[in-house]
C-alpha positions as CSV (number, residue, x, y, z in Angstrom):
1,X,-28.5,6.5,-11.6
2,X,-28.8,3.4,-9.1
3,X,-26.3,2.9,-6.5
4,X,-23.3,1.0,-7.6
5,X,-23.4,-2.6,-6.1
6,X,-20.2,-4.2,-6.4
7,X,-21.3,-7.8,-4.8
8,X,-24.6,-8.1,-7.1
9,X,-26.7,-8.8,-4.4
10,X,-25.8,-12.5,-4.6
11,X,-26.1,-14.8,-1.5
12,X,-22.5,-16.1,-1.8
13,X,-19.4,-14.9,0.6
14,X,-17.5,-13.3,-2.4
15,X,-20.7,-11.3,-3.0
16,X,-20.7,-10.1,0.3
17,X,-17.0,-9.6,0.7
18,X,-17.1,-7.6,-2.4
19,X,-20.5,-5.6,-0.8
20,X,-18.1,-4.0,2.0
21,X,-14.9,-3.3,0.3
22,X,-15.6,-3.5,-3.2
23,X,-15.8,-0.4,-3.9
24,X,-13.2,2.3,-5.1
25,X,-10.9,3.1,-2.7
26,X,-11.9,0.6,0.3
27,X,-8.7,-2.0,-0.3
28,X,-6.6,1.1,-0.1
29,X,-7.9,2.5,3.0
30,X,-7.8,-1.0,4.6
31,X,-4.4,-1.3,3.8
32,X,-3.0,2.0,5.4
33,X,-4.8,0.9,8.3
34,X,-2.6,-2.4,8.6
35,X,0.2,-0.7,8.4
36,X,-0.1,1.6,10.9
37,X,-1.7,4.6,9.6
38,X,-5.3,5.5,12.2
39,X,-5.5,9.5,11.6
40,X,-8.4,11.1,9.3
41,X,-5.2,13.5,7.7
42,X,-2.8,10.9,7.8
43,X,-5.3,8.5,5.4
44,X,-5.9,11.5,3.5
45,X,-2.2,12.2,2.9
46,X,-1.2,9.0,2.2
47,X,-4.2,8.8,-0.6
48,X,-3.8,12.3,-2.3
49,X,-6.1,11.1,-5.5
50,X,-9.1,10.4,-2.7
51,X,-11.2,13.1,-1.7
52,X,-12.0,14.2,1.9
53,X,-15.5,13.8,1.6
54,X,-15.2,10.2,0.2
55,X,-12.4,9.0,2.7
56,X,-15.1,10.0,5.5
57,X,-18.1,8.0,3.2
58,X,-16.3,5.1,3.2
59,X,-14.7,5.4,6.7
60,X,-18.3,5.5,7.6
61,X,-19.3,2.6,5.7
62,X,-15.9,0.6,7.0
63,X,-17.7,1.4,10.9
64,X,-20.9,0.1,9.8
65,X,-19.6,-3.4,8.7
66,X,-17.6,-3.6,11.2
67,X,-14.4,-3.7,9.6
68,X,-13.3,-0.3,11.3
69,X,-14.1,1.3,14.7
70,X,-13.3,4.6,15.4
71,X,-11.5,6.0,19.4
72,X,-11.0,9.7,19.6
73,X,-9.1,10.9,16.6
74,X,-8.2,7.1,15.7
75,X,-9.7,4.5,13.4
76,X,-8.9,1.1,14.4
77,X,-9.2,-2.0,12.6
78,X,-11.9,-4.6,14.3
79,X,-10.6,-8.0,14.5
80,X,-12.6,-8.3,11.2
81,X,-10.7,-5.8,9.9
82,X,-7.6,-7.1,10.5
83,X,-8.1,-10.5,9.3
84,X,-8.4,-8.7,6.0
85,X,-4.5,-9.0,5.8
86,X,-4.2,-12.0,4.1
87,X,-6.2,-10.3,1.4
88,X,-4.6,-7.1,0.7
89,X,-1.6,-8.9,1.0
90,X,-2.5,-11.8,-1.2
91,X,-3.2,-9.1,-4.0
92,X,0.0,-7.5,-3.4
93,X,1.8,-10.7,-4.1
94,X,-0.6,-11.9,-6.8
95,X,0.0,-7.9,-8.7
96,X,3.4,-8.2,-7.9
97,X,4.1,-11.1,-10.2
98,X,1.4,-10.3,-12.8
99,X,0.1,-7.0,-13.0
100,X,3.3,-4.7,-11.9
101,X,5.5,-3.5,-14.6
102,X,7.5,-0.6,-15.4
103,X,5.8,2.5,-13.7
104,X,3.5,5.4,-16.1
105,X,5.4,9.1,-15.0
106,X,2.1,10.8,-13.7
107,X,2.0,7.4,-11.1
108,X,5.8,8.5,-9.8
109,X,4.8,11.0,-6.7
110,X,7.8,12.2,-4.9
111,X,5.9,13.8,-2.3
112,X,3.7,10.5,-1.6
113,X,6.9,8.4,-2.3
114,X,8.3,10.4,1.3
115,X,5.0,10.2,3.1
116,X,5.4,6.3,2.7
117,X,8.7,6.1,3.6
118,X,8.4,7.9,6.9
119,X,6.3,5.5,8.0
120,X,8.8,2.5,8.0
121,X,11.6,4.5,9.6
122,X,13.5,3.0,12.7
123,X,16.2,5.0,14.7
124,X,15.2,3.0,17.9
125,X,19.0,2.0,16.8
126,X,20.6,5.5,17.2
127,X,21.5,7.8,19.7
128,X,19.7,10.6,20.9
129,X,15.8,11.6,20.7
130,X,15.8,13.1,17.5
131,X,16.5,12.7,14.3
132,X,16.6,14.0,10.8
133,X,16.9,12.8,6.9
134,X,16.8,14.5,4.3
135,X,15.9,13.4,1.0
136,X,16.8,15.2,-2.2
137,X,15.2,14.3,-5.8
138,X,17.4,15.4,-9.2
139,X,14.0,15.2,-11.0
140,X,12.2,17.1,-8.5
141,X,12.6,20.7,-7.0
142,X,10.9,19.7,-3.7
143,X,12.9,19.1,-0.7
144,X,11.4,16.5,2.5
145,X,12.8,16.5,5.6
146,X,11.7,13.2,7.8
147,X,12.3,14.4,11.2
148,X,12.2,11.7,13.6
149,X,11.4,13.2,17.5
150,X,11.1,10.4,20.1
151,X,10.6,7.7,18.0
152,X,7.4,9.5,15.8
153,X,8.4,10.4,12.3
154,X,6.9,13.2,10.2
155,X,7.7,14.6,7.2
156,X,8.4,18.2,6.3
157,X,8.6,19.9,3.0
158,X,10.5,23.4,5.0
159,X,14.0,22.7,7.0
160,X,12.9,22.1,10.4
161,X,16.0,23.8,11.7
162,X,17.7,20.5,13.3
163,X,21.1,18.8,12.3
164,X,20.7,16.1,9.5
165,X,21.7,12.8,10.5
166,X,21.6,11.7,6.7
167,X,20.9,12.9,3.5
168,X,19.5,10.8,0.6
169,X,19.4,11.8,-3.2
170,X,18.3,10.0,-6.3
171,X,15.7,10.1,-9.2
172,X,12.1,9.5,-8.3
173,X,11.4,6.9,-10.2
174,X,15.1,5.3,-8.6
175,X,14.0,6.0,-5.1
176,X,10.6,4.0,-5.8
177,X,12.4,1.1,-7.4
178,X,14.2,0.7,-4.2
179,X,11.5,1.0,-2.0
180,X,9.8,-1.7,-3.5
181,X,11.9,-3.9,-4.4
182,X,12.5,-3.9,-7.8
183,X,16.3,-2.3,-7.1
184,X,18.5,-3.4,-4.4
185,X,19.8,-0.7,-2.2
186,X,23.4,-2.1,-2.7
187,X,22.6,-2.3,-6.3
188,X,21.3,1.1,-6.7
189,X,24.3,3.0,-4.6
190,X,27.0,1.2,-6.6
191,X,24.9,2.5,-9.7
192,X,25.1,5.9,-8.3
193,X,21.2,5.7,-8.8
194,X,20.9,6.4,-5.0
195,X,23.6,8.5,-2.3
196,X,23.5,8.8,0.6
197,X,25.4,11.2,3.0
198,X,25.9,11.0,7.0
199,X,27.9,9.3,9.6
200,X,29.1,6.2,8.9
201,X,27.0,4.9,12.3
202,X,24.0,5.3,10.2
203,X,25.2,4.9,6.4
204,X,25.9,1.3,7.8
205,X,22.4,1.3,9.0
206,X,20.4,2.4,6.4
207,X,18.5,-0.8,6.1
208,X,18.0,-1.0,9.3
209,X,16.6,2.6,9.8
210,X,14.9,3.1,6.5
211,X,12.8,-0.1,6.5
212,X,11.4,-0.9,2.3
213,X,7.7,-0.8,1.7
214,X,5.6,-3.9,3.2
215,X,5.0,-5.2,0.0
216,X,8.8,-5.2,-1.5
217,X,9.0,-8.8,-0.4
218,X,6.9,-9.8,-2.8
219,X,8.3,-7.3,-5.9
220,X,11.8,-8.6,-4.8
221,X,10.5,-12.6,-5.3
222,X,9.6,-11.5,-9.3
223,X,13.0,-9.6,-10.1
């Protein structure tokens, strides 16, 4: 079987566009990049359907275009990677208002749900260096734990042993619904589709410290 061409081989800028991140995978890589994401087992984390072998294939083939360079442990978007923005984001807003309806259960993924979330949380408000929330799922025996240590969050699925600053329970599929978008936060905690529990110093800032998804902008514009 030939080698899957996703441009064609035509001599037109689509074509070509299409030749380096075309393929399966690619758009998706690019845009955990963007927002932040440079480590090999970060990527891999925050794409559980991709295998590790393919992430480094097409990490490899990101380099050679020159979309992606790689320092240390880090890949980097180029400044030709970055101007992909518009792109990824473009189809974000263009899915958002015609492709993206109701979610299928087996796309509702609590663990990958957290793992996005910790990446758009902000206690640069708060006091102290550390911080923890916890985040509790009535559809979902797992427990996650965000700890937040001088302003770099990761996520932990055992009780890292430290106070909780706040504590956040829902339904999956509720939890994703706020995130992006499609659910108000207000909404959902009059609803009692969301709680939360902790000082009132950060239950007044939970929109401030648990920033939505980069793409809830555009979900929120087709509610």
């Amino acid at each position: 079987m030939g080698r899957h061409d996703p441009g064609a081989g035509q001599y037109c800028p689509v074509s070509r566009t299409l030749d380096v991140v075309g393929e399966r995978w690619t758009l998706l890589i690019v845009r955990d990049l963007l927002v932040g994401t440079t480590r090999f087992n970060d990527l891999a984390r925050g794409l559980p359907g991709l295998s590790r072998s393919l992430l480094t294939k097409r990490l490899r083939h990101l380099e050679r275009a020159g979309v992606v360079t790689r320092t240390g442990q880090h890949y980097v978007l180029t400044p030709a990677g970055r101007a992909l923005e518009q792109i990824v984001f473009g189809m974000a807003e263009w899915g958002a208002r015609f492709m993206f309806g109701e979610p299928q259960p087996d796309q509702l993924d609590a663990q990958l749900l957290v793992w996005w979330m910790h990446t758009r949380v902000d206690t640069s408000g708060l006091e102290g260096e550390r911080h923890v929330l916890h985040v509790r799922f009535a559809d979902d025996a797992r427990r996650f734990w965000i700890l937040v240590e001088h302003g770099v969050p990761s996520v932990c699925m055992a009780d890292p042993g430290y106070p909780v600053d706040l504590t956040i329970s829902s339904d999956v599929a509720s939890l994703y619904a706020v995130w992006l978008g499609r659910v108000p936060l207000p909404v959902a905690l009059r609803a009692g589709r969301v709680t939360v529990q902790g000082p009132t110093a950060v239950t007044r800032r939970l929109d401030e410290v648990l920033q939505l998804s980069p793409v809830a902008r555009f979900v929120a514009a087709t509610a």
